[in-house]
PAZAPA-4460 file (N, C-alpha, C; in steps of 0.05 Angstrom, whole numbers, plus 32768, in hexadecimal, padded with zeros to 4 digits):
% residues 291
    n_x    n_y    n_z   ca_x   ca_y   ca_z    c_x    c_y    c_z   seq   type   mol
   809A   7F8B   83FB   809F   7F8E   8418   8091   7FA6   8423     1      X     A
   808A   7FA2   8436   807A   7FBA   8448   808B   7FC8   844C     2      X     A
   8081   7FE8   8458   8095   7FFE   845A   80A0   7FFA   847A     3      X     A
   80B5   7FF5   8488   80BF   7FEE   84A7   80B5   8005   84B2     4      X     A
   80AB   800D   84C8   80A8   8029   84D4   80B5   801D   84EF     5      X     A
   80C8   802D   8504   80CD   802C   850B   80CE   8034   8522     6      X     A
   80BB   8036   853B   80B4   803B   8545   80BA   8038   8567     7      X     A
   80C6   8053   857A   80D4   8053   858A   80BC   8049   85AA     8      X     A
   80BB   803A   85B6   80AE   803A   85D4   80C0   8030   85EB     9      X     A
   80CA   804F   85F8   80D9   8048   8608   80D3   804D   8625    10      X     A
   80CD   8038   8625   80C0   8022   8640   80D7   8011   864F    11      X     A
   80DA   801E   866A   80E4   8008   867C   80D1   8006   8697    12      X     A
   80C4   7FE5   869D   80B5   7FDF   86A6   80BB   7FE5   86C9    13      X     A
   80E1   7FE1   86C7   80E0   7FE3   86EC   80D5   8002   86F7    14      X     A
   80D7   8009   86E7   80C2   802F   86EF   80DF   8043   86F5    15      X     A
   80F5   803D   86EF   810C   8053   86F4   8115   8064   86D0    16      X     A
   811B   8079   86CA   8123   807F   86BC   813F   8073   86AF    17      X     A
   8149   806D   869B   815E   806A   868B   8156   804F   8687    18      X     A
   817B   803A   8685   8169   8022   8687   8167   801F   8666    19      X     A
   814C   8008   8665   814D   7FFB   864A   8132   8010   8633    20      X     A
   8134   802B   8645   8120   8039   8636   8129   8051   8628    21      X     A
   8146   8046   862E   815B   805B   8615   8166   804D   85FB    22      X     A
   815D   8035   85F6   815E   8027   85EB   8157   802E   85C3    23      X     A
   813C   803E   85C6   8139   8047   85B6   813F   8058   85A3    24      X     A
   814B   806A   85B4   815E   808B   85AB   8179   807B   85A8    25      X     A
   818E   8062   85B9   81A1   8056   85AD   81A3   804C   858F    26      X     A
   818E   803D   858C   818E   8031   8572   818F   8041   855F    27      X     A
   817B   804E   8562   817F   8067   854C   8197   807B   8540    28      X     A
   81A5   807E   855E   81BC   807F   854F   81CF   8074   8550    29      X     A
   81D2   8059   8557   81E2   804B   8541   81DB   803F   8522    30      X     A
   81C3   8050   851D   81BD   8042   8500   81A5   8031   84F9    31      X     A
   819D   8027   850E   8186   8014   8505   8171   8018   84F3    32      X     A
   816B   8033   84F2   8158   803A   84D3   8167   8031   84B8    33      X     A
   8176   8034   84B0   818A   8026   849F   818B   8010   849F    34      X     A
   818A   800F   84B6   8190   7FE3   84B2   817F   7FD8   84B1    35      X     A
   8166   7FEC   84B4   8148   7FD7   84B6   813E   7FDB   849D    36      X     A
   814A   7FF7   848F   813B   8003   847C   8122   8013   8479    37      X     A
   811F   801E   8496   8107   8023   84A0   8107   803F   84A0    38      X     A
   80E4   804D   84A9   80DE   8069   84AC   80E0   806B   84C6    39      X     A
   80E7   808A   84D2   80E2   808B   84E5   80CD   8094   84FE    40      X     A
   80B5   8083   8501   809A   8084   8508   80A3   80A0   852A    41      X     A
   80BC   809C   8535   80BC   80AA   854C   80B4   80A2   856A    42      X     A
   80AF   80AA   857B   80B6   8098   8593   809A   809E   8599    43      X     A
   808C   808A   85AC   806E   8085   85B7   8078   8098   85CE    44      X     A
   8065   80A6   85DA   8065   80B0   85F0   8058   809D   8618    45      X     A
   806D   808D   8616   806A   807A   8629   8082   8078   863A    46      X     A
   8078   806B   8650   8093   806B   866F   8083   8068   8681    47      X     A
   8097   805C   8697   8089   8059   86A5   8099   8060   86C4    48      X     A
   8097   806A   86D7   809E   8082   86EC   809C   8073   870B    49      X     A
   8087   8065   8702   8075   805D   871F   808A   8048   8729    50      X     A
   8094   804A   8737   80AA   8033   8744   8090   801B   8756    51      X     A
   807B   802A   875D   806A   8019   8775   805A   8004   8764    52      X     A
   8057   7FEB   8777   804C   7FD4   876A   802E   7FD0   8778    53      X     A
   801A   7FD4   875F   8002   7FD8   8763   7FF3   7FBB   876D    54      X     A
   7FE7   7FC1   8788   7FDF   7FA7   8794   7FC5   7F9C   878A    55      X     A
   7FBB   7FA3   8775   7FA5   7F95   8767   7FAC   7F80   874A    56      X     A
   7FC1   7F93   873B   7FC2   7F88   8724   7FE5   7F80   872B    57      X     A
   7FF5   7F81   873B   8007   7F78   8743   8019   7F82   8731    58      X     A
   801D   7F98   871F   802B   7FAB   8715   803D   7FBF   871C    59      X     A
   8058   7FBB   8716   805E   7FD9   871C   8058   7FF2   8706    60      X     A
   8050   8000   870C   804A   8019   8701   8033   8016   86F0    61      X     A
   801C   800F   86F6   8006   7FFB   86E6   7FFD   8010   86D6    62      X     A
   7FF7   802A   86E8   7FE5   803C   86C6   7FF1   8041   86B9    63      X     A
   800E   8041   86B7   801E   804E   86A6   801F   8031   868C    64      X     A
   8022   801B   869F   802A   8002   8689   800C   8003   867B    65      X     A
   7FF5   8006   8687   7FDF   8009   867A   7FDB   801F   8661    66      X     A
   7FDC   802C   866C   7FE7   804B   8655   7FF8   8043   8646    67      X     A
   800C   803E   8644   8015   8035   8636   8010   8016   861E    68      X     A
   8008   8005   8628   7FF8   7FF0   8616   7FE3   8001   8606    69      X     A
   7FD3   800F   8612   7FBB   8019   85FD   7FCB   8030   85E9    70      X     A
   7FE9   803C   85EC   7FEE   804A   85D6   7FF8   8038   85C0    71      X     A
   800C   8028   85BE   8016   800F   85BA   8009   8000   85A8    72      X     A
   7FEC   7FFD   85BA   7FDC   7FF2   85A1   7FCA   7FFE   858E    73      X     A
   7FC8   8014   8595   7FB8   8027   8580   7FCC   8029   856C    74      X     A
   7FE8   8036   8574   8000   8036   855A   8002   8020   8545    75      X     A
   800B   800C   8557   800D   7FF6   8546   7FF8   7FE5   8537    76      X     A
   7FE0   7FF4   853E   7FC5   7FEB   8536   7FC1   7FF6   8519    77      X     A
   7FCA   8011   8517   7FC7   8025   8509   7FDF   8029   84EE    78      X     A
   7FF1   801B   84F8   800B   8014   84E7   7FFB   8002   84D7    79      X     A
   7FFB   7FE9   84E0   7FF4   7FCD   84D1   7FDB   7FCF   84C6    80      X     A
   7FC9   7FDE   84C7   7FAE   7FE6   84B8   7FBE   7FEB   84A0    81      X     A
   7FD1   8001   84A1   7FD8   8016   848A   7FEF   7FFF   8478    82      X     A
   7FF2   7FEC   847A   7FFE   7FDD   8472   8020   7FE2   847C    83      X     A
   8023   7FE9   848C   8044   7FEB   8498   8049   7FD0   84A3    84      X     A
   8064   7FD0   84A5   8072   7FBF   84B9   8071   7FC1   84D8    85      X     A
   8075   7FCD   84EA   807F   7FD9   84FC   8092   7FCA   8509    86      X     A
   80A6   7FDC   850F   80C7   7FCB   851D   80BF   7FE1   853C    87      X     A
   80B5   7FD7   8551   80B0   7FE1   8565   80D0   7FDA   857A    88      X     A
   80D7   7FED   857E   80ED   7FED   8592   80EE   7FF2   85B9    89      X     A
   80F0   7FEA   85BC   80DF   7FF1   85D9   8107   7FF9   85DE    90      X     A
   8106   7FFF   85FE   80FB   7FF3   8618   80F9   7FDA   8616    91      X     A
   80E8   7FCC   862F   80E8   7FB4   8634   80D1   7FA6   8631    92      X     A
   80D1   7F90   862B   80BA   7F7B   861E   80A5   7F83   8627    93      X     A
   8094   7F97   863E   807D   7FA0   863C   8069   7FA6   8629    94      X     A
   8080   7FAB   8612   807B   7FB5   85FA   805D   7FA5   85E5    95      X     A
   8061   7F8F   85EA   8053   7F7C   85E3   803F   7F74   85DB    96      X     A
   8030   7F71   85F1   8012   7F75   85F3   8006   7F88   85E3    97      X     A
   8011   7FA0   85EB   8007   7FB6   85D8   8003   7FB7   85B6    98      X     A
   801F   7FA5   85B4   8027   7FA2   859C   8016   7F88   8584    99      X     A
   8015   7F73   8598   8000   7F64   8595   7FE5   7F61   8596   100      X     A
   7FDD   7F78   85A4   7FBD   7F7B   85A5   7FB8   7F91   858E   101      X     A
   7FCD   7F9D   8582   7FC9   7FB6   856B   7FCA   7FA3   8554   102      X     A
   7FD5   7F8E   854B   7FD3   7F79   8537   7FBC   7F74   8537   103      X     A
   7FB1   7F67   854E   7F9B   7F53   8549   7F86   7F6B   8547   104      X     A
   7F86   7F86   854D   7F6B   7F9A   8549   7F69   7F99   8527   105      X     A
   7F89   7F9C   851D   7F83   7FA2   84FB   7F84   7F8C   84F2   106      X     A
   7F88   7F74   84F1   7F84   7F5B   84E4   7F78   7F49   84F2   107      X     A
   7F6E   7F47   8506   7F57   7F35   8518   7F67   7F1A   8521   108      X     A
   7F7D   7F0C   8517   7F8F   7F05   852D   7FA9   7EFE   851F   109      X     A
   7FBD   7EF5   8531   7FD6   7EFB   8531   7FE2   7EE5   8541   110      X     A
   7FF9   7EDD   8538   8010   7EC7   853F   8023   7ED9   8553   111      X     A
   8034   7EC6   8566   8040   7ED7   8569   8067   7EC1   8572   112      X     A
   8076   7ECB   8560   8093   7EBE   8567   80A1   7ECB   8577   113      X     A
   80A2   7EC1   8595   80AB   7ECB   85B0   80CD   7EC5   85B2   114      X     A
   80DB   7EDA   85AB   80F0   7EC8   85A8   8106   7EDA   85CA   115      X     A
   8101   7EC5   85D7   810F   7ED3   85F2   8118   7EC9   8606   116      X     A
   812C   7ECE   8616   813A   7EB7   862E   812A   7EB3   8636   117      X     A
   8112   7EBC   8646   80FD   7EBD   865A   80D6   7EAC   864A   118      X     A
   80CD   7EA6   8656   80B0   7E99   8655   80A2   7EB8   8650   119      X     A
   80A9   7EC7   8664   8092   7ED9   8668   8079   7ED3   8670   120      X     A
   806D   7EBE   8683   804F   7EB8   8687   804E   7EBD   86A0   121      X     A
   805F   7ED5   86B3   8059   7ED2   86C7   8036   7EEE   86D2   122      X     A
   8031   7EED   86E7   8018   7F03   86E0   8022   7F14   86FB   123      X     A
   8011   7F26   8708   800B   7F32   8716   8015   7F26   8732   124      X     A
   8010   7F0A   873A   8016   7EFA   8750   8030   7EED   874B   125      X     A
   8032   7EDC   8738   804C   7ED7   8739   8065   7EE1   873A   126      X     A
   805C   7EF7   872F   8078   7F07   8727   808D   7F0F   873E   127      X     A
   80A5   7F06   8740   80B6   7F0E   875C   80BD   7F39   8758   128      X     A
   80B5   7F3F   8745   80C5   7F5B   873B   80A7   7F6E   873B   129      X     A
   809A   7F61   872C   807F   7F6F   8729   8086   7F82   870C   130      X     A
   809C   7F7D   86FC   8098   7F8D   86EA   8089   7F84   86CF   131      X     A
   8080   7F98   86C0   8075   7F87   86A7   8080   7F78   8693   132      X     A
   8099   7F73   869B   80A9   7F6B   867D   80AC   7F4E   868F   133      X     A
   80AA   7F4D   86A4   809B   7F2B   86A7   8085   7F1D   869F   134      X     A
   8071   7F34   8692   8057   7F21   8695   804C   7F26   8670   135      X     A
   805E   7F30   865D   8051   7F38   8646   803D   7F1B   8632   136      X     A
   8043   7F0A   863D   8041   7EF1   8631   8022   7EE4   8639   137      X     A
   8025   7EE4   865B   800A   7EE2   8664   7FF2   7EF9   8662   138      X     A
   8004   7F12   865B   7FEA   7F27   864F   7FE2   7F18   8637   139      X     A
   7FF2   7F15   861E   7FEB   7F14   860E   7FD5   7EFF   860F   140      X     A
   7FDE   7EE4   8614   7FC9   7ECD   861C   7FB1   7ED1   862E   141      X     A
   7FAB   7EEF   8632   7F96   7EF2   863F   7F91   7EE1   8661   142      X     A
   7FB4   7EE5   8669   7FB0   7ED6   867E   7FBD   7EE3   869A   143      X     A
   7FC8   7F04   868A   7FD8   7F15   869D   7FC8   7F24   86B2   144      X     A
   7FD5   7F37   86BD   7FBC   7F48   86D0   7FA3   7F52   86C8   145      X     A
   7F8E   7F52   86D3   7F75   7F55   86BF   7F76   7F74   86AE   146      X     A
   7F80   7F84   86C1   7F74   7FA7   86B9   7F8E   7FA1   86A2   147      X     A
   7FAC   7F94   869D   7FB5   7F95   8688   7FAB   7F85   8670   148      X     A
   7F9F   7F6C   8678   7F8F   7F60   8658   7F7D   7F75   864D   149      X     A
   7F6C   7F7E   8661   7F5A   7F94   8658   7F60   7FA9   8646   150      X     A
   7F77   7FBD   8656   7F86   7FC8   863B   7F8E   7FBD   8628   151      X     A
   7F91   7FA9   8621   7F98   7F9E   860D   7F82   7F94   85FF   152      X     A
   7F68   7F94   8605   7F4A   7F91   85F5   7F4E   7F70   85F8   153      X     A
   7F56   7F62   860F   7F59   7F47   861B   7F66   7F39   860B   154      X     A
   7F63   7F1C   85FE   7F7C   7F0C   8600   7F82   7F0D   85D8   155      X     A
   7F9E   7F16   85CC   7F9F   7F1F   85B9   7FB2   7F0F   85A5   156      X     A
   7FB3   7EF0   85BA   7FC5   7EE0   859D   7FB8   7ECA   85AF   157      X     A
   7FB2   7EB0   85A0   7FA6   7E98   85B2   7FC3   7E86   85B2   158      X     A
   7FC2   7E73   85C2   7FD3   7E69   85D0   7FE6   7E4D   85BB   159      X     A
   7FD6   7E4C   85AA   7FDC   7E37   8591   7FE5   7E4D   8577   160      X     A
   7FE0   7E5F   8579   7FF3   7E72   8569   8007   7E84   8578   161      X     A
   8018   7E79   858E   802A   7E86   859E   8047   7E6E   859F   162      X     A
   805E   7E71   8596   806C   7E6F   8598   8087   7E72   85AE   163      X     A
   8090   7E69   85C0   80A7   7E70   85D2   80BE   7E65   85D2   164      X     A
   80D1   7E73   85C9   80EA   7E67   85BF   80FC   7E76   85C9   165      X     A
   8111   7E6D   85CD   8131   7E6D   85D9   8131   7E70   85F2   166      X     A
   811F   7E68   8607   811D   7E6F   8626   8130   7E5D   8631   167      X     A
   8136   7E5F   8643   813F   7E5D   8659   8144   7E5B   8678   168      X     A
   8131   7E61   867D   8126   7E69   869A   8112   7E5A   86A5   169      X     A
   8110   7E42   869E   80FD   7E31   86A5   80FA   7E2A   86C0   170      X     A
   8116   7E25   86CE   811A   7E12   86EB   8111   7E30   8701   171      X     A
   8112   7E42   86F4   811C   7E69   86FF   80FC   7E5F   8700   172      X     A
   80ED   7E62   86E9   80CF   7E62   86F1   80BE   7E53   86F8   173      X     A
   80C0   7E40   86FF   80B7   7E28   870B   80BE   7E31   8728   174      X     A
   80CF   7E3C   872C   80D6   7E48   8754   80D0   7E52   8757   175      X     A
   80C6   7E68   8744   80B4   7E81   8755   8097   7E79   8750   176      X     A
   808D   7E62   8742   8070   7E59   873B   806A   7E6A   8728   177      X     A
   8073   7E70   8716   8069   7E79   86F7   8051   7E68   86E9   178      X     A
   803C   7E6D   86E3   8035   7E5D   86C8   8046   7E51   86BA   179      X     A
   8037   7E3D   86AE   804F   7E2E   869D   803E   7E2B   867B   180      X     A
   8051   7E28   866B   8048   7E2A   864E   8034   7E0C   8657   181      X     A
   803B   7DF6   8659   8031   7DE7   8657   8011   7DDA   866A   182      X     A
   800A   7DF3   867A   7FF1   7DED   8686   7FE0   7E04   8675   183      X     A
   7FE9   7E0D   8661   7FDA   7E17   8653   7FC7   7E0B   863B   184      X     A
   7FA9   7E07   8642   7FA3   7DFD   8627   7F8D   7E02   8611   185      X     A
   7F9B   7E04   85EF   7FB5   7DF2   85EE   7FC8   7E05   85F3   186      X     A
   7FDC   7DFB   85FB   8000   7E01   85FD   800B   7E0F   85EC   187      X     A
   8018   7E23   85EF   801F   7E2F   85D7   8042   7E19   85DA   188      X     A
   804B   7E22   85B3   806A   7E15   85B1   8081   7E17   85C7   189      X     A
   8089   7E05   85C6   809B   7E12   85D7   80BC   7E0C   85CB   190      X     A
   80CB   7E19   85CB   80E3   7E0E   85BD   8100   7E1D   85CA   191      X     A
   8106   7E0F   85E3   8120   7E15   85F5   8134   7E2B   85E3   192      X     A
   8145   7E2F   85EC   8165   7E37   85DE   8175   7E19   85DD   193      X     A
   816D   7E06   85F4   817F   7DF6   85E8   816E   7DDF   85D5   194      X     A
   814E   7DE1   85CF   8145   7DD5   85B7   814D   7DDB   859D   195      X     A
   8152   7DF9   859A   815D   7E04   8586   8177   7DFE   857F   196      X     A
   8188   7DF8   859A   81A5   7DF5   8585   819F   7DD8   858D   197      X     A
   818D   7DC3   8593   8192   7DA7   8589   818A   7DA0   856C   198      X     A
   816F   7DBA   856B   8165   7DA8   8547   8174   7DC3   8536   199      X     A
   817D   7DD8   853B   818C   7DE1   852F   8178   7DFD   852E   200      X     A
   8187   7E15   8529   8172   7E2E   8537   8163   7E2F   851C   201      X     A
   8174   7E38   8509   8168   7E3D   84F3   814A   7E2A   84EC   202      X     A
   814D   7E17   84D9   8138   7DF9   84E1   812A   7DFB   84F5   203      X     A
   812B   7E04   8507   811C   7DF7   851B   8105   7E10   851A   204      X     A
   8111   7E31   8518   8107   7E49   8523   80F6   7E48   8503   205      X     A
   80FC   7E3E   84E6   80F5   7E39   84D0   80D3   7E2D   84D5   206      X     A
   80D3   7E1F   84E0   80C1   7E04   84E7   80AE   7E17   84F0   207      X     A
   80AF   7E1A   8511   80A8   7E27   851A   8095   7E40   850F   208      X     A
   80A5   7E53   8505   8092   7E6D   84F8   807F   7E61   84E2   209      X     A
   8086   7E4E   84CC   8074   7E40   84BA   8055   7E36   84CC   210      X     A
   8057   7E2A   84E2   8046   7E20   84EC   8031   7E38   84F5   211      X     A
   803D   7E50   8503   8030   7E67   850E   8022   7E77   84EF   212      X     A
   8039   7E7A   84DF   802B   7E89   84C3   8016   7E7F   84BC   213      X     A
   800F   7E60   84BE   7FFF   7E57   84B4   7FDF   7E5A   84BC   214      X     A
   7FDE   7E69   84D7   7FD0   7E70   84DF   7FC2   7E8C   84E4   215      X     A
   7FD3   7E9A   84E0   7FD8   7EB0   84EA   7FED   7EC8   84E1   216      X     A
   7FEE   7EE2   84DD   7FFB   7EF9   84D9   8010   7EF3   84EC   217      X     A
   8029   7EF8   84E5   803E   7EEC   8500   8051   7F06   8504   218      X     A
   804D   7F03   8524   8054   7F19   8531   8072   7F09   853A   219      X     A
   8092   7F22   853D   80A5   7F1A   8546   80AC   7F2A   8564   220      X     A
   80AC   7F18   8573   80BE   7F29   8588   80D8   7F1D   8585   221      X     A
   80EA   7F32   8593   8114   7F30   8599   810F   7F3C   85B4   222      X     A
   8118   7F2A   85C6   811D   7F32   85DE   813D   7F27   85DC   223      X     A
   8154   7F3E   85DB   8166   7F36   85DE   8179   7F24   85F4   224      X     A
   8166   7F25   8604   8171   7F0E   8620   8172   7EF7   8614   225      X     A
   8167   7EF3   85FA   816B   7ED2   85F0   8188   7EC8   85ED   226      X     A
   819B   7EE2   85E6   81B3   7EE0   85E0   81BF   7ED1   85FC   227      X     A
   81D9   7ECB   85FD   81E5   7EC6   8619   81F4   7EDD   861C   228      X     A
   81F8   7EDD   863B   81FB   7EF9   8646   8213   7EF2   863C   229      X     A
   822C   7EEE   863D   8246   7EF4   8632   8241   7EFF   8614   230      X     A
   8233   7EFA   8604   822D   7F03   85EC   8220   7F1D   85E6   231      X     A
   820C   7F21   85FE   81FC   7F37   8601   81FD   7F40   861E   232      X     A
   8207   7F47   8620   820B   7F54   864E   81F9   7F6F   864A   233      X     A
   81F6   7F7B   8637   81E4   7F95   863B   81BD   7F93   8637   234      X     A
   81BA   7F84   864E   819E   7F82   864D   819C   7F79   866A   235      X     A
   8181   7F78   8678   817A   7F86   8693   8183   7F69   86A9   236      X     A
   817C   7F4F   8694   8173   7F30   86A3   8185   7F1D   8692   237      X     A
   81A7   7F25   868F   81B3   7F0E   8686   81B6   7EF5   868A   238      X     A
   81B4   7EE5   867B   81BC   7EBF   8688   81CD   7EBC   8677   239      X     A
   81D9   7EA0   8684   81E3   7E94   8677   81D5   7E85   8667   240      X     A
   81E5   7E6D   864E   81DA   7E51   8640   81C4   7E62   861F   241      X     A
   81CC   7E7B   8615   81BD   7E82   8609   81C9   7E85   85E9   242      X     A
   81B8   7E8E   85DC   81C6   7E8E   85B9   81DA   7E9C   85BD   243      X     A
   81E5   7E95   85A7   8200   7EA4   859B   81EF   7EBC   8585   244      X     A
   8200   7EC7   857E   81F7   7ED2   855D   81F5   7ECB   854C   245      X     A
   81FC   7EB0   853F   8200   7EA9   852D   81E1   7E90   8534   246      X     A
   81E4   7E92   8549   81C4   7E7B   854E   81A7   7E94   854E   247      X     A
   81B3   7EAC   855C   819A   7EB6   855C   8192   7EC2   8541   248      X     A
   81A4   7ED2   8534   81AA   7ED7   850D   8196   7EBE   84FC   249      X     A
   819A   7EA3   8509   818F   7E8D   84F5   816D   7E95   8504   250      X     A
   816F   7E97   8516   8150   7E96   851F   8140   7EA7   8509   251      X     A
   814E   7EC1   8516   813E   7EDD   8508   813D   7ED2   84F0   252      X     A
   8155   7ED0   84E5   8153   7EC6   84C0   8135   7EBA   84B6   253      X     A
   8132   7E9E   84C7   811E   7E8E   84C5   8104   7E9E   84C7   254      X     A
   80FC   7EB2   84DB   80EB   7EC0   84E0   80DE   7ECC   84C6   255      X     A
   80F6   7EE5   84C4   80F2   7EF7   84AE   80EA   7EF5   849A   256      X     A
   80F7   7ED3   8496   80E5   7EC8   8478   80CB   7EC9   847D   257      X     A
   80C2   7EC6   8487   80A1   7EBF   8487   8092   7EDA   8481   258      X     A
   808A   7ED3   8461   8076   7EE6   8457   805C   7EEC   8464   259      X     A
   805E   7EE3   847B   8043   7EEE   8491   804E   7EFB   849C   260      X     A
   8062   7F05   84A4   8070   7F1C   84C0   8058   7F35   84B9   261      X     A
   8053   7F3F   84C3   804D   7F53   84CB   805E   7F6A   84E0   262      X     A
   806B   7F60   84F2   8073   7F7B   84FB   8092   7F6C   8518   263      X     A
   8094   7F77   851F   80AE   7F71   8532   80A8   7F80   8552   264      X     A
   80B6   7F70   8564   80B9   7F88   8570   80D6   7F80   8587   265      X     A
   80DF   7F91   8588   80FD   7F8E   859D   8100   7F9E   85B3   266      X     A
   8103   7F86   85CE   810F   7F89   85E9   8123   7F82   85F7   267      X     A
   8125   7F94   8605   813E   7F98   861B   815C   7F9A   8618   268      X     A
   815B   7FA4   8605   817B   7FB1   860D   8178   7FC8   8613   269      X     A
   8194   7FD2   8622   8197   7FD9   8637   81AF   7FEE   8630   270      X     A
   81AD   8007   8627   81C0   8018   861B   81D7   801C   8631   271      X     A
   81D3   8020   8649   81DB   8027   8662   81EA   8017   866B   272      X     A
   81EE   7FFD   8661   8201   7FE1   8665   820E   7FDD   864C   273      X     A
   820F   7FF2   8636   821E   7FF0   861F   822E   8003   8613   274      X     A
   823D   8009   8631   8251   8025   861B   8256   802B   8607   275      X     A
   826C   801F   85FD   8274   8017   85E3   8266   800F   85D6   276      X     A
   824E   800F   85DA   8237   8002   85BE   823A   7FE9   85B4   277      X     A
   8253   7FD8   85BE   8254   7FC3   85A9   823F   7FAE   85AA   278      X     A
   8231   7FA8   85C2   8210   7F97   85BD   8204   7FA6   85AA   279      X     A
   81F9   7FC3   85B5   81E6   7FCE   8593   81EF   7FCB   857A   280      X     A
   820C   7FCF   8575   8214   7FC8   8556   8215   7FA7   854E   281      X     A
   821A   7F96   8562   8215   7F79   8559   81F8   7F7A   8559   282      X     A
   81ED   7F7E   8567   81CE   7F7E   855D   81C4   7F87   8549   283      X     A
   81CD   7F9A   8539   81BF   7FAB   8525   81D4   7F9D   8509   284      X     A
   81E6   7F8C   850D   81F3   7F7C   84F9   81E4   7F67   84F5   285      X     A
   81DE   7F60   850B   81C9   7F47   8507   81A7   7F4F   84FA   286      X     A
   819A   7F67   84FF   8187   7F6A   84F8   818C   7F6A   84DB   287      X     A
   81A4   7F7E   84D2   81A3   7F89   84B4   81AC   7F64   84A5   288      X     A
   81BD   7F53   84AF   81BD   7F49   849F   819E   7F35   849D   289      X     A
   8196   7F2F   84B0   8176   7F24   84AB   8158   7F33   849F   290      X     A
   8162   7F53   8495   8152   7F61   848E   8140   7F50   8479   291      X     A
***
């Protein structure tokens, strides 16, 4: 097994301080080096301040999310050369791209298992918020704002090795005119929350990563909005109709097996909506037991 490094980027995309970019310094201490078994690589020096939404690339706080992608991926570029794991903790799914374009620099390309309430394919125009943790998906596909594919050394997982599983938000993005997985071609997977609990999460999320390994070094994202908000209320964009723990536990499980992982990375929770910590400690029960 590779050595975990553990690595803090605390990034929140709406441009205000606190938020899901304390996220990092939470985990930590409740334990998560322990539960991952990991080193502690230390926090990227990234954030982002700019509240204003840049009328070219349709960004809020664009140099900063820029700056930020190009540290992101040099790190994680630089990890996975050296043969590490990297468990990247963000902040919020901005995280991504960065994270994904640092794979494909040290191993030339990369899978990637999107596991999140949301699509993520919205860009620069679509987006009703303008923040980046709407659009990490269409960066990656080389289909987001241009100056952000750019930092990212343009498009850094192809669309037949991209995975999207447990969403939810389909009818939400179809109203605001999102891209859609399926005018993409080819199409990357697509596999609902409620496809998962029809063929069963485990099996189904099993399947799934086999097909991506087979092509590719396989990259994990956790965007914890997959959870349902009664299960998880401490994160920025709760819904309803989402995993339980015991469905999202079988996913990861399925994941982890796959002797291609290469590296992880986790968004959006939200320390500031979790007094009592009890989301971060169910979360970090679930990681340790799928370690």
């Amino acid at each position: 097994m590779a050595q975990v490094s553990f690595i803090g980027a605390p990034i929140d995309s709406v441009g205000r301080g606190g938020g899901a970019e304390l996220a990092p310094a939470a985990l930590r201490e409740l334990g998560i080096l322990e539960a991952l078994g990991a080193e502690d690589a230390g926090d990227l020096e990234v954030g982002v301040r700019d509240e204003k939404r840049d009328p070219e690339s349709g960004l809020i706080g664009a140099a900063e999310v820029l700056a930020a992608t190009a540290t992101i991926r040099a790190e994680v570029g630089a990890r996975v050369r050296d043969g590490e794991s990297p468990f990247l903790a963000g902040g919020c799914c901005s995280v991504l791209p960065g994270a994904l374009a640092g794979t494909r620099d040290a191993l030339g390309r990369v899978a990637l298992f999107h596991l999140d309430g949301h699509l993520d394919l919205y860009d620069g125009e679509t987006s009703p918020t303008g923040e980046a943790a709407d659009m990490p998906i269409s960066v990656a596909l080389g289909l987001g704002p241009a100056a952000w594919v750019t930092a990212a050394g343009g498009a850094s997982v192809a669309p037949e090795r991209t995975a999207l599983v447990g969403f939810r938000d389909k009818a939400e993005s179809l109203e605001y005119g999102m891209r859609q997985p399926e005018s993409i071609e080819p199409a990357p997977v697509q596999r609902s929350a409620e496809d998962l609990r029809r063929a069963g999460p485990g099996p189904a999320a099993a399947a799934v990563a086999a097909t991506l390994a087979a092509q590719a070094p396989l990259w994990l994202h956790l965007d914890v909005d997959v959870l349902d908000q009664e299960v998880f209320p401490a994160t920025d964009y709760p819904m309803p109709g989402g995993l339980d723990w015991e469905q999202a536990g079988a996913v990861l499980a399925a994941v982890r097996a796959s002797t291609r992982l290469v590296g992880v990375s986790l968004g959006c929770y939200n320390p500031a909506k979790d007094a009592d910590r009890a989301c971060g400690r169910a979360l970090l029960d679930t990681l340790r037991e799928v370690r």
